[in-house]
C-alpha positions in Angstrom: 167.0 -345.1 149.9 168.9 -345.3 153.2 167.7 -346.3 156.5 169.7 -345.6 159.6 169.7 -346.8 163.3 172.0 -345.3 166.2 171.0 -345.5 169.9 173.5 -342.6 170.9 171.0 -340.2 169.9 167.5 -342.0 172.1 166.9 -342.2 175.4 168.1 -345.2 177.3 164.5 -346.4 177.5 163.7 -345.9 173.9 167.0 -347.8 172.9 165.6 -351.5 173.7 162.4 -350.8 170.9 164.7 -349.0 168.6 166.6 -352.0 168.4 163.8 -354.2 168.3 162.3 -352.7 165.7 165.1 -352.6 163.5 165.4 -356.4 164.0 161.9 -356.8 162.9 162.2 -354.8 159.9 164.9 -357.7 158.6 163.7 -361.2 160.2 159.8 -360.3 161.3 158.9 -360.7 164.4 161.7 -362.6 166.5 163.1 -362.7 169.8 165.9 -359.9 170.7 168.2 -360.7 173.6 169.5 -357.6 174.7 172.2 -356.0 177.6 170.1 -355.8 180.7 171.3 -352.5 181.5 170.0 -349.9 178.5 172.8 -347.8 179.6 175.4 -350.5 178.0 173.0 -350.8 174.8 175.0 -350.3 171.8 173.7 -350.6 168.0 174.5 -348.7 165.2 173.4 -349.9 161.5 173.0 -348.5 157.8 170.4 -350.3 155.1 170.7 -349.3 151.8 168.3 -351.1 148.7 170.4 -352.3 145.8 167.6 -353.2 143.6 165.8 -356.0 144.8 169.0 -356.9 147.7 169.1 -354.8 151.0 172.5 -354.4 152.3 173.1 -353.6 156.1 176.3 -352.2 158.1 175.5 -353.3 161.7 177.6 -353.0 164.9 175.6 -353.4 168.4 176.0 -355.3 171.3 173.0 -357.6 171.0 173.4 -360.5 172.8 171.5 -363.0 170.6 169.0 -363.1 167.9 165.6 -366.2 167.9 162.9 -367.3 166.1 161.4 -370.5 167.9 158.7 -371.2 165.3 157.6 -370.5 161.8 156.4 -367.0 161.0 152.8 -366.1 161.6 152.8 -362.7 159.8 152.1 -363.6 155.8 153.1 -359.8 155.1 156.6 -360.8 155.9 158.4 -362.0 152.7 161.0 -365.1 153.0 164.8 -364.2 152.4 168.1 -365.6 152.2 170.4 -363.6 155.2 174.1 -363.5 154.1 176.0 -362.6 157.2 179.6 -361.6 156.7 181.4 -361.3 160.0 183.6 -358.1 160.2 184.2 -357.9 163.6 183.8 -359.9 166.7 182.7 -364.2 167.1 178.8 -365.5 166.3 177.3 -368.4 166.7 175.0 -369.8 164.1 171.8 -372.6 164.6 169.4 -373.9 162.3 167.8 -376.9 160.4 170.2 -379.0 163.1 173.7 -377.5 162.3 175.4 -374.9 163.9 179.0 -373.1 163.4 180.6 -370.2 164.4 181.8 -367.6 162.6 184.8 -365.1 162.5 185.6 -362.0 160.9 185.9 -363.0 157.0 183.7 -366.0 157.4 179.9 -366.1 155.9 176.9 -367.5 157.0 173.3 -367.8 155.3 170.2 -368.4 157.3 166.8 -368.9 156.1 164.3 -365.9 157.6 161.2 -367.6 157.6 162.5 -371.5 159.4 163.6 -371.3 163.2 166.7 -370.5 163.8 169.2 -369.1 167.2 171.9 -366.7 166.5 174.3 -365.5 169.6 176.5 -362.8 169.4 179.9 -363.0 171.9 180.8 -359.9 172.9 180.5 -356.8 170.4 179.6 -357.8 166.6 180.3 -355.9 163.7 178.7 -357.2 160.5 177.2 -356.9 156.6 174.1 -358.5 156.3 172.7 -358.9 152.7 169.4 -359.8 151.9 167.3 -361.4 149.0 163.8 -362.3 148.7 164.1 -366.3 148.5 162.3 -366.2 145.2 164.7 -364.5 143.4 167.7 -366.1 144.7 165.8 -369.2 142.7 167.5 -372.0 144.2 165.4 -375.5 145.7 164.6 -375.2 149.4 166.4 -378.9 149.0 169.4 -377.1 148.4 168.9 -374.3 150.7 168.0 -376.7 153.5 172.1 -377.9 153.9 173.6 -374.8 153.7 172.5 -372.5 156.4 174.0 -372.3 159.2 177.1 -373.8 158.1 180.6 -371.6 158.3 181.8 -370.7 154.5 185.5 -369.8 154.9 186.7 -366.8 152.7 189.3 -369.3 151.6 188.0 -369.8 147.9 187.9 -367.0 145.3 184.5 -366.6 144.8 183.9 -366.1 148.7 186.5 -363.4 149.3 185.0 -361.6 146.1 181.8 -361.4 147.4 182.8 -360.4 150.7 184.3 -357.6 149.6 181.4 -356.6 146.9 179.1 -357.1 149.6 181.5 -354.6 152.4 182.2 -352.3 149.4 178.4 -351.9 148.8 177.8 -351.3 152.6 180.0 -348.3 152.8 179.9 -346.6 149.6 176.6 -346.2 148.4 176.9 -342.8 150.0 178.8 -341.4 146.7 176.7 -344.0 143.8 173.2 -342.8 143.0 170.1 -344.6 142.8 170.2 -345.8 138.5 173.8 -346.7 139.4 173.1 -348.9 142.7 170.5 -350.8 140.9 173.5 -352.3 138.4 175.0 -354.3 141.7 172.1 -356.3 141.8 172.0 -359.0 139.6 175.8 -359.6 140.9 174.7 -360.1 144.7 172.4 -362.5 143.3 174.5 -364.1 141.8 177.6 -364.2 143.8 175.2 -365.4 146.8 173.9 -368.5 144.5 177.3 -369.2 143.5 178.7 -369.3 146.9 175.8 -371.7 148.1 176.4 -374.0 145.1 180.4 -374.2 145.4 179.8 -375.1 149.3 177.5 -377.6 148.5 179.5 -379.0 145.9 177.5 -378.0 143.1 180.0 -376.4 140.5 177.4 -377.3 137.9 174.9 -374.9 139.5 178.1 -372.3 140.4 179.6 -372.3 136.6 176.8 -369.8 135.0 176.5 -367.4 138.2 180.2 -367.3 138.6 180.5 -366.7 134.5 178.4 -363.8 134.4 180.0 -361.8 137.5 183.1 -362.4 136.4 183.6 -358.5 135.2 182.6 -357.4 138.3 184.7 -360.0 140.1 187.9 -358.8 138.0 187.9 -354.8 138.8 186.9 -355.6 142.3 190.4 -357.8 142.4 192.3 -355.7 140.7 190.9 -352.8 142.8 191.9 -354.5 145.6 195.6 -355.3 144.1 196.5 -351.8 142.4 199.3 -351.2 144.2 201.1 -354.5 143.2 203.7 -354.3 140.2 203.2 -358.3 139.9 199.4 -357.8 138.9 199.5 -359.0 135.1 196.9 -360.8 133.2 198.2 -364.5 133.8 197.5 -363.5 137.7 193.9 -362.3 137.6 193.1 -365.3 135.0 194.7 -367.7 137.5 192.8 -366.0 140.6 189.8 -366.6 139.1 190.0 -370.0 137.5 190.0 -368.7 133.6 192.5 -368.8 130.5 194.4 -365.3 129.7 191.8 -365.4 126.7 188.5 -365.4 128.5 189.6 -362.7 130.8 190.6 -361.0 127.5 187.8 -361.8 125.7 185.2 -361.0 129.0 187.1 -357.6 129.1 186.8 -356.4 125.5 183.2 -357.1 125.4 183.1 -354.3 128.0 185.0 -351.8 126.0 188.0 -352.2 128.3 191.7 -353.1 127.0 193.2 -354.8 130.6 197.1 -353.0 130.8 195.2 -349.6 130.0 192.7 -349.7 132.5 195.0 -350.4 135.2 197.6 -347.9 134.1 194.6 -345.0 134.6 193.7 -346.5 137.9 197.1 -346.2 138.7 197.7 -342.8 137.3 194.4 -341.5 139.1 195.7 -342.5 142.8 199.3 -341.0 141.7 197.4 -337.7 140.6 195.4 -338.1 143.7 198.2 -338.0 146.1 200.6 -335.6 144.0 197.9 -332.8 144.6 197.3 -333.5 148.2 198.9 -332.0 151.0 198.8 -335.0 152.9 201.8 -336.6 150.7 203.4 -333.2 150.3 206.6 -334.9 151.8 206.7 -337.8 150.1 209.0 -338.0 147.0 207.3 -338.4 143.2 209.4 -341.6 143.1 207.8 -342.9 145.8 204.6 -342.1 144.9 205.1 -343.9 141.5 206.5 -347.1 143.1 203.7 -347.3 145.8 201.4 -347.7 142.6 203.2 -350.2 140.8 205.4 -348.3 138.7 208.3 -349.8 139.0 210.5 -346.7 136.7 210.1 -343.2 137.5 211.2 -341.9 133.9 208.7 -344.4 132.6 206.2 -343.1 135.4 206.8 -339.3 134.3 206.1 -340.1 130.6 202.8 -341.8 130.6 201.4 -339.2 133.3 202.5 -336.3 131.1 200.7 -337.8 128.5 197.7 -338.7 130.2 197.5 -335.3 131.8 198.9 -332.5 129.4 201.7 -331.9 132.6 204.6 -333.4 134.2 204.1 -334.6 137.9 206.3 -332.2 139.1 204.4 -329.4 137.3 201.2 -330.6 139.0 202.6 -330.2 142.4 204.0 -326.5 141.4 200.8 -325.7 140.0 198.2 -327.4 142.6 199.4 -327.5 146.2 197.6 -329.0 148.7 194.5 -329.2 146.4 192.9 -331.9 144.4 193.7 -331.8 140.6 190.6 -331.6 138.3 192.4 -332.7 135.5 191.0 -335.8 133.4 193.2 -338.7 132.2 193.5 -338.7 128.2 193.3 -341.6 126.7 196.5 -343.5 126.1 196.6 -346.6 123.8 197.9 -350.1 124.9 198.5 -353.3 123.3 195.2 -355.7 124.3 198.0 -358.2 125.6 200.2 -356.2 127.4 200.8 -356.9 130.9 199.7 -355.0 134.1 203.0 -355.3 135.9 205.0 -353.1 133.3 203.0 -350.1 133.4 
């Protein structure tokens, strides 16, 4: 399910309560400062469910965001707000403490406990949400967190940030059984970035252990294009031996240098059988996605797809291929920079 706000499309004097409203629908009942003119009002902002976690694309021109005491409506439920800045400088307050906050930098507040968030100047964000009692951490703990600025300097922050910007913008194109898989790794990426800033490894280790799958092909998703991406590099990234990455891997059917060879081959296949990279050469093509010989490059995709990259381009131009990588065995250790 997919809720959407844009102000473009209202009145001026209907844009103040849309926005309101849409406030509402996250935090309860709060205090909204807005642009005094509705003629500068800007707010756009996507919500899609992922399972228990909402997930919001917001960009607006709000001013600032208040609640001044505890909630007095017991319909709404308490939730943990993970804001990731995108775009644009806030300005966090609650339980005493107060940071601001740049584009890569999260922030968790508490819903239902008074808090004061500013916005300067426009804001573009991704807000996730989760119900307080699932999240399943002690208010003790949750009490010296919020509000405080969680640089995406360590690993686990910068993977979540991008799980959590991924999930905003592509649930478009993953239906509703599929979405639902993403949740237990929100949750668990959100209690494992609370733990590591409050020190708690101890309370990180298990969260961080079961996301690491997810936390690997979001990485090396991220990375395709690099020829230096091998297994001793995504271990290191993420704090493991070569043999629990292995070992987390083969659990899920997939063999490491394989996987990222048919990523690789899909993009090259993508881009032989556009037009937009008509003029590009096939060598090119290969080394923008890590392949670092073209004879080596024009084996393994005639392999994989029954045809030659040249003889794609002669026999699809301008169009998409349909074709389906076959499947082409590799060694469990080999590594992902000589594919």
């Amino acid at each position: 399910m997919t809720d959407r706000l844009d102000v473009a499309s209202l009145a001026p004097g209907d844009r103040a309560d849309a926005v309101r409203e849409f406030s509402w629908s996250i935090n309860g009942r709060i205090e909204v400062d807005l642009p005094p003119n509705p003629d500068h009002l800007r707010a756009s902002a996507t919500t899609h469910a992922v399972g228990s976690v909402k997930v919001s694309e917001i960009g607006w021109n709000v001013t600032g965001l208040r609640r001044v005491t505890a909630p007095v409506d017991e319909d709404m439920v308490p939730q943990v707000l993970v804001h990731l800045q995108e775009a644009g400088v806030s300005r966090f307050q609650q339980g005493g403490r107060q940071s601001v906050t740049r584009a890569g930098d999260l922030a968790v507040i508490e819903n239902a406990k008074p808090y004061e968030v500013s916005f300067l100047g426009t804001m573009h964000s991704v807000l996730v949400r989760v119900p307080t009692c699932v999240l399943g951490l002690r208010p003790s703990l949750l009490d010296h967190v919020t509000a405080v600025r969680i640089g995406s300097e360590r690993p686990v922050v910068g993977a979540a940030a991008a799980l959590f910007a991924r999930l905003a913008r592509d649930q478009a194109a993953v239906d509703e059984a599929e979405t639902a898989l993403f949740a237990q790794p929100c949750v668990d990426l959100i209690r494992a970035v609370v733990s590591l800033t409050l020190g708690r490894d101890d309370l990180a280790r298990a969260p961080l252990n079961s996301t690491l799958l997810q936390r690997v092909q979001e990485y090396v998703r991220l990375h395709l294009a690099e020829p230096d991406l091998t297994a001793a590099r995504i271990a290191a990234e993420h704090q493991v031996s070569v043999r629990q990455l292995y070992l987390v891997l083969s659990r899920a059917g997939i063999t490491l240098g394989d996987w990222i060879r048919t990523q690789r081959l899909e993009e090259c296949k993508r881009e032989l059988a556009s037009s937009a990279y008509q003029f590009m050469t096939i060598e090119s093509i290969a080394h923008r996605w890590g392949f670092a010989s073209a004879p080596h490059f024009s084996r393994v995709f005639k392999a994989a797809y029954g045809v030659s990259p040249r003889g794609l381009r002669l026999q699809t131009p301008g169009r998409e291929s349909g074709l389906s990588p076959a499947t082409v065995p590799t060694r469990q250790g080999t590594s992902a920079g000589s594919l």
